[in-house]
C-alpha positions, 0 to 999 in steps of 0.5 A, a space after each residue: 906153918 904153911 904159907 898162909 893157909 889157915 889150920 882148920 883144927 886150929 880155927 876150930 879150938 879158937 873160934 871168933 878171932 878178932 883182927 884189933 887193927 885194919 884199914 880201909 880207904 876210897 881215894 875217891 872219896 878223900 886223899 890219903 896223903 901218907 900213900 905218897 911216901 916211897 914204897 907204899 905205891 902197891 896200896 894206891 887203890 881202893 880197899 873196903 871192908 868187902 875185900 878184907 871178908 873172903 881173907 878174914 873169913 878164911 883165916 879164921 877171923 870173924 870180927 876186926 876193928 877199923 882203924 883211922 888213916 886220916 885226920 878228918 873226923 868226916 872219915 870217922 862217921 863214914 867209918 861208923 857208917 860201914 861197920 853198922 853195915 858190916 858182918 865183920 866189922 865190930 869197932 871203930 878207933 876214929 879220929 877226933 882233935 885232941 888239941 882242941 878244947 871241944 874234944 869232949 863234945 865231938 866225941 859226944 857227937 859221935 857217940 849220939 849218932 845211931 851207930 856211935 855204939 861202934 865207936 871203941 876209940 879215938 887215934 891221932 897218928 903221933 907219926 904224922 906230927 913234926 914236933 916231938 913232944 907233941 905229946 906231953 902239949 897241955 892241950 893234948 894231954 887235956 883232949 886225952 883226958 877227954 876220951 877217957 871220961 868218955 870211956 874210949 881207948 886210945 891207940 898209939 901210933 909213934 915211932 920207938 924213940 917218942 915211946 919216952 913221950 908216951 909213957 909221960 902221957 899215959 902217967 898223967 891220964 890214968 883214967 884212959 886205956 893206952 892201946 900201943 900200936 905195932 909194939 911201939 914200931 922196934 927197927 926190926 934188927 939182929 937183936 931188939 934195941 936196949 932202949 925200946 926194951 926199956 921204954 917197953 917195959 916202963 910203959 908196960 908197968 903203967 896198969 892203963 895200957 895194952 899193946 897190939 901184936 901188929 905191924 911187924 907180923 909181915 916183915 922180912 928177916 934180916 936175912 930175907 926169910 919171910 915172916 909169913 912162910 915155913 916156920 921164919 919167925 924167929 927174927 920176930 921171936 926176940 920182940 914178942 918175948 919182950 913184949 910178952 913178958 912186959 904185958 902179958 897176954 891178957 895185954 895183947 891183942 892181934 892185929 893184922 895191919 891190913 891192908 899195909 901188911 899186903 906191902 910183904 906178905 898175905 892177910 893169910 901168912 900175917 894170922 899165921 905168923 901170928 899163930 906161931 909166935 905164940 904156940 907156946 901159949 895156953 889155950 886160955 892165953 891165945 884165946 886172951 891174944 886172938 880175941 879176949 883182950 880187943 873184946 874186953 879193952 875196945 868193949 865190942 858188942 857193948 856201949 862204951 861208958 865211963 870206963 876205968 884205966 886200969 886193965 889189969 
């Protein structure tokens, strides 16, 4: 693999990739509080949708879904707005307060708007919230109910030990698709933690939930090898087999983090430490990876409407 460099043959034998997980934010605009965290000071600057075209483009990638940062649902519209603007973006995983009681109607709002067509989700960053069980609140598990009649997903974003948390909320609403972010964010080590291999898999065995191959393309080896260059993923392999062996690739879907995974390596070496991890696939099933699955289970090019849960 080289660093970074897309492989022309392979972007010919898999055309349309789809990038499920990428941000972007003006701190003009609105603060994005989650900045301030030690380490994250590389990514105190503007990024939009035109920065990300010339790298996605070249990586082989021609269609990416935005995703939230904030709780605001002003980011929301804006980022409707942007996709109906853009050539590379397809879809939208927005915001929108799951606690209240007129979940349901924001969401209509949104989706009565001229470019709501574009509203493929809703996410609400578990990480952000002090309680751990914020999850399993009555009020919460209602405004989840609420997406699904909506026919949107939701995209979890938790740290591995609420994953116990996430189950318990994707068994009580069957009718909305659970889309894990980051494969439940593993503490990347010598060998993947028993318990998140358990929690994986139990979460894995509900019919209404899909996971992101997202989040830890970037990461370093324990050891210090790069994730995006020569053939150094091997320290990844152990996590994706599990992951892979839970879902199944018609269950996963790309996604680069951009621009977060800029904090370890290039929008170029994350599609390329994606494309080695799953070498061993079918055509078919990376197909199913790099584009099949975010098609279908964030229904890009289509009005979302009273979807099912089950996605199998």
């Amino acid at each position: 693999m080289s660093d970074g460099a897309a492989d022309p043959t392979a972007m010919r034998r898999e055309p349309g990739i789809v990038d499920a997980h990428q941000h972007v934010w003006d701190l003009t605009v609105r603060p994005q509080p989650w900045l301030a965290l030690p380490g994250n000071e590389p990514l105190l600057r503007n990024y939009g949708a035109a920065d990300l075209l010339p790298l996605a483009r070249a990586a082989g990638v021609t269609a990416t879904v935005v995703v939230q940062t904030v709780a605001d649902e002003a980011e929301t519209t804006e980022l409707l707005a942007l996709a109906a603007a853009s050539d590379l973006i397809a879809g939208v995983v927005g915001w929108a307060d799951l606690e209240s009681a007129g979940t349901g109607d924001a969401i209509a709002e949104l989706r009565e708007r001229p470019d709501g067509g574009l509203l493929s989700g809703i996410r609400h960053p578990v990480l952000i919230e002090d309680d751990p069980d914020w999850l399993r609140r009555p009020a919460v598990l209602a405004g989840l109910a609420a997406v699904g009649a909506a026919g949107l997903c939701y995209d979890l974003v938790v740290p591995a030990d609420l994953l116990p948390a996430a189950i318990e909320a994707a068994e009580a609403c069957p009718g909305l698709v659970f889309v894990l972010d980051h494969l439940g964010n593993p503490d990347l080590g010598g060998r993947p933690d028993e318990l998140w291999m358990t929690d994986i898999r139990r979460l894995a065995a509900l019919p209404n939930t899909v996971c992101k191959l997202s989040g830890v393309l970037g990461q370093p080896s324990p050891d210090g090898g790069h994730a995006g260059r020569g053939s150094a993923v091997a320290h990844l392999v152990p996590y994706y087999d599990v992951v892979l062996g839970a879902f199944g690739p018609d269950r996963i879907m790309f996604g680069s983090d951009w621009p977060v995974c800029t904090l370890s390596a290039s929008y170029g070496q994350v599609v390329a430490a994606a494309r080695a991890l799953t070498a061993g696939l079918s055509p078919i099933e990376r197909a199913a990876v790099f584009g099949g699955t975010a098609r279908r289970i964030y229904r890009l090019g289509q009005c979302a409407s009273g979807a099912g849960g089950d996605v199998r």
